[in-house]
C-alpha positions as CSV (number, residue, x, y, z in Angstrom):
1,X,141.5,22.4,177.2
2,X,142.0,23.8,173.4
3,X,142.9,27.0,172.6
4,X,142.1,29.1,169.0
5,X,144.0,29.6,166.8
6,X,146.6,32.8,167.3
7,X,144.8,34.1,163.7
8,X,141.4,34.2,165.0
9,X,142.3,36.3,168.2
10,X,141.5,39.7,166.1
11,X,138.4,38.6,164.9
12,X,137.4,37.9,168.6
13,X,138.5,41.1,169.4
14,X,137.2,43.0,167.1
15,X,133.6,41.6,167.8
16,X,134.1,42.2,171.9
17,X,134.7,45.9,170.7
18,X,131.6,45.8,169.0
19,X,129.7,44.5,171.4
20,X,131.2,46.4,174.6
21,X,132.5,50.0,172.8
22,X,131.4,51.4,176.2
23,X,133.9,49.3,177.9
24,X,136.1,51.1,180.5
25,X,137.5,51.1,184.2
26,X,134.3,51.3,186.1
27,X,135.8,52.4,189.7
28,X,135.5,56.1,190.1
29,X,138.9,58.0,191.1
30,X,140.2,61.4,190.1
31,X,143.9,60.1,190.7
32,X,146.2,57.2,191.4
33,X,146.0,57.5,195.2
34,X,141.9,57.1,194.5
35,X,142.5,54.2,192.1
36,X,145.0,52.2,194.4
37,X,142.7,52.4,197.1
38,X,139.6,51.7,195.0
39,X,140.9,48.7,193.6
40,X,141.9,47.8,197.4
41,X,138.7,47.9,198.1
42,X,137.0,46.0,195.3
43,X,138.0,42.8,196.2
44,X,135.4,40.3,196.1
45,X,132.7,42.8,196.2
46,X,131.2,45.2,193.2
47,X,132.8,48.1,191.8
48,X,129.2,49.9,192.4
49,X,129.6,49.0,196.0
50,X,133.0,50.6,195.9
51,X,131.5,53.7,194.2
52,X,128.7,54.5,197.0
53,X,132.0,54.5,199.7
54,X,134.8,56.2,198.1
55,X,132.8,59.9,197.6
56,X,133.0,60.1,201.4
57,X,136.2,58.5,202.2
58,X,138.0,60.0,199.4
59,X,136.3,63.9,201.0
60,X,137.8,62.6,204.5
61,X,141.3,61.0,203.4
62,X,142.0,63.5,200.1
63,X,145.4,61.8,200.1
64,X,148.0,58.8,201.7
65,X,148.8,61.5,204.7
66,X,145.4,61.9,206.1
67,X,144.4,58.3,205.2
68,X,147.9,57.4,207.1
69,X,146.9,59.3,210.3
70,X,143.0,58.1,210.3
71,X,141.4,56.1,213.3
72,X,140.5,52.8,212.0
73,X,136.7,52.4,213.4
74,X,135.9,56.0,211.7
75,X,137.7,54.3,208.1
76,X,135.1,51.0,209.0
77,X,132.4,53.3,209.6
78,X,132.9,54.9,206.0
79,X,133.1,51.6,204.0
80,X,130.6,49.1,206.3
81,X,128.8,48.9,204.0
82,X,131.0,46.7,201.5
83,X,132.9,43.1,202.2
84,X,135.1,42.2,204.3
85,X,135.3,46.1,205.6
86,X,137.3,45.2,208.5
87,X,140.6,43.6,206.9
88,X,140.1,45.8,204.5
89,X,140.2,49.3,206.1
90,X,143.5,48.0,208.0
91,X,144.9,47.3,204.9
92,X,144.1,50.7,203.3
93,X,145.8,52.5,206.1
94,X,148.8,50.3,206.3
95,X,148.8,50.6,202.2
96,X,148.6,54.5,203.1
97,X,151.4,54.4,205.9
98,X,153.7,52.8,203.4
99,X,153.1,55.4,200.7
100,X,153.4,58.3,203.3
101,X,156.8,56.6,204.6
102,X,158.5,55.2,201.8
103,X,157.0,57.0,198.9
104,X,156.9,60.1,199.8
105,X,153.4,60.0,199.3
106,X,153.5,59.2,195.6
107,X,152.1,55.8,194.2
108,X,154.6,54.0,192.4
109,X,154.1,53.3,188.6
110,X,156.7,50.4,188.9
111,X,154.9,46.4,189.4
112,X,157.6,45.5,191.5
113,X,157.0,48.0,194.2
114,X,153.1,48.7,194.0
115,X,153.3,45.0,195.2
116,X,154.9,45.8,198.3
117,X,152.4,48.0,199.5
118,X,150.0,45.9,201.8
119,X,146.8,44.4,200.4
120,X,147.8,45.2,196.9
121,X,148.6,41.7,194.9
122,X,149.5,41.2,191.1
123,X,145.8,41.5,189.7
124,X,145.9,45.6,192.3
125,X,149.1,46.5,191.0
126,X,148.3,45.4,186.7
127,X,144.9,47.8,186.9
128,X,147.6,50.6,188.5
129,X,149.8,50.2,186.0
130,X,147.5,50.1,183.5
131,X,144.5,52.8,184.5
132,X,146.7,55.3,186.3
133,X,150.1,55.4,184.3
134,X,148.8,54.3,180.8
135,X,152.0,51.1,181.3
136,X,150.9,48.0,179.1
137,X,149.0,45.5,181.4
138,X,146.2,42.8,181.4
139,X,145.1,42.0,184.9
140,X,143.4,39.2,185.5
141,X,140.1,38.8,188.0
142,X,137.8,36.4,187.9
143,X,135.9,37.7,184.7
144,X,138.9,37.5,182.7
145,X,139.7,34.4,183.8
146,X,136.4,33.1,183.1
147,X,136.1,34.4,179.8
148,X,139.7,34.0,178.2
149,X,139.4,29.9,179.2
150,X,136.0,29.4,177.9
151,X,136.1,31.2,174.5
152,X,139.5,29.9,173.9
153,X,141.8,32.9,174.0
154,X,143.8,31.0,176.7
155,X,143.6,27.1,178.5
156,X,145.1,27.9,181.7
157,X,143.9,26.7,184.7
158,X,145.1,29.8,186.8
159,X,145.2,33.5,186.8
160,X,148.8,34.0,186.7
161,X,149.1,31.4,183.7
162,X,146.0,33.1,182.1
163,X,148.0,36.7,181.9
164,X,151.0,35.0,180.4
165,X,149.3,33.3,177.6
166,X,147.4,36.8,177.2
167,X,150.0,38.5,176.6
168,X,152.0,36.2,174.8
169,X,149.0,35.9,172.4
170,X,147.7,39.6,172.1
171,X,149.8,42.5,170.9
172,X,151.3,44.6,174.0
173,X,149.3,47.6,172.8
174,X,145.9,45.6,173.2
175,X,146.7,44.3,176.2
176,X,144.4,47.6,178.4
177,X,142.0,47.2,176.2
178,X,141.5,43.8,176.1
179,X,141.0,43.7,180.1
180,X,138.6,46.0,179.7
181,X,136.3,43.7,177.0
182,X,136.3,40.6,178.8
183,X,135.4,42.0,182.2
184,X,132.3,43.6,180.6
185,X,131.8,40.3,178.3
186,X,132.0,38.3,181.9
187,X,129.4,41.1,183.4
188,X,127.1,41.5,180.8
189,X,127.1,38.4,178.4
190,X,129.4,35.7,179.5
191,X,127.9,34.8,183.4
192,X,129.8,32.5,185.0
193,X,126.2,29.7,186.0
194,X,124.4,30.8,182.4
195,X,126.6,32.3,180.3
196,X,124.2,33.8,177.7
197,X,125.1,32.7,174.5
198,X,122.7,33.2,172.3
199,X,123.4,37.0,172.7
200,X,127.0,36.5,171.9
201,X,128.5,38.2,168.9
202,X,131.0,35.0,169.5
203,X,129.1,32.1,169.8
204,X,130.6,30.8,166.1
205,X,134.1,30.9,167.4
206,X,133.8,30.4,171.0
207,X,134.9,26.7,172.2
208,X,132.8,27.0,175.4
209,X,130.0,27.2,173.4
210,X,128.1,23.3,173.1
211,X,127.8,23.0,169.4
């Protein structure tokens, strides 16, 4: 694997922001408690799938108390309709529980405890950090990690490896907004079975491109 050169990382940037200006967080939430459990919820399913459940779970469980004290087949009910809806509304009221118990009900803004909380790993706690508290962060899901190898930006062959070479190689204030471009580059341009390159701004730079 080959990476580009460190002096050519702004010019890849700069033509993401071109192409993606619109780029953004795409689950809807009004606060962190609504992001945390979003982003819970996400997991290998779509953000728009997300967004059709959280309207009425968010108007029954306004915050970690209520979600704390729910019954778990009414919390399956409300998200059926997304994967894995089972594990996953366990995990959302445990995640609650522990934010009601511990936390007073407040969602930490500190990597090192949002990790604690159940079914929130590295990639959950980053787009915290990141979306709700404004706290440099790149996390890495399978878009990012996609997209960083095959243009060049990194040549790591995990997601944990990917973030480090991210940030080692982007400045800590592009770090948000970075996450932000390659996800909709890996949605929109850069699929993962036909990447489309002949509508990519980068396809005179990018080393996944067959030249």
């Amino acid at each position: 694997m080959k990476r580009l050169p460190k002096n050519r990382i702004p010019e890849v940037m700069g033509i993401l922001e071109g192409m993606h200006p619109e780029a953004m967080c795409a689950l809807d939430h009004r606060s962190s408690y609504e992001l945390l459990v979003a982003v819970v919820l996400s997991a290998q399913t779509t953000d728009v799938s997300v967004n059709k459940v959280t309207p009425e779970l968010f108007r029954k469980y306004p915050d970690p108390a209520s979600l704390a004290a729910a019954d778990q087949a009414d919390v399956m009910d409300t998200i059926k309709t997304i994967g894995l809806y089972r594990n996953k509304s366990a995990n959302i009221i445990k995640l609650a529980q522990k934010l009601t118990e511990d936390y007073d009900g407040i969602v930490p803004s500190d990597f090192n405890e949002l990790v604690k909380l159940p079914g929130v790993g590295r990639k959950t706690a980053n787009v915290v950090m990141a979306e709700a508290f404004g706290k440099p962060a790149i996390a890495v899901d399978t878009h990012v990690f996609r997209v960083a190898n095959r243009i060049g930006l990194t040549d790591a062959d995990d997601v944990n490896k990917t973030e480090d070479q991210l940030k080692e190689r982007l400045p800590e204030d592009q770090w948000i907004r970075a996450h932000h471009l390659l996800i909709f580059h890996g949605r929109k341009v850069c699929h993962a079975r036909k990447p489309d390159c002949e509508a990519c701004g980068l396809n005179e730079i990018c080393l996944g491109v067959k030249k």
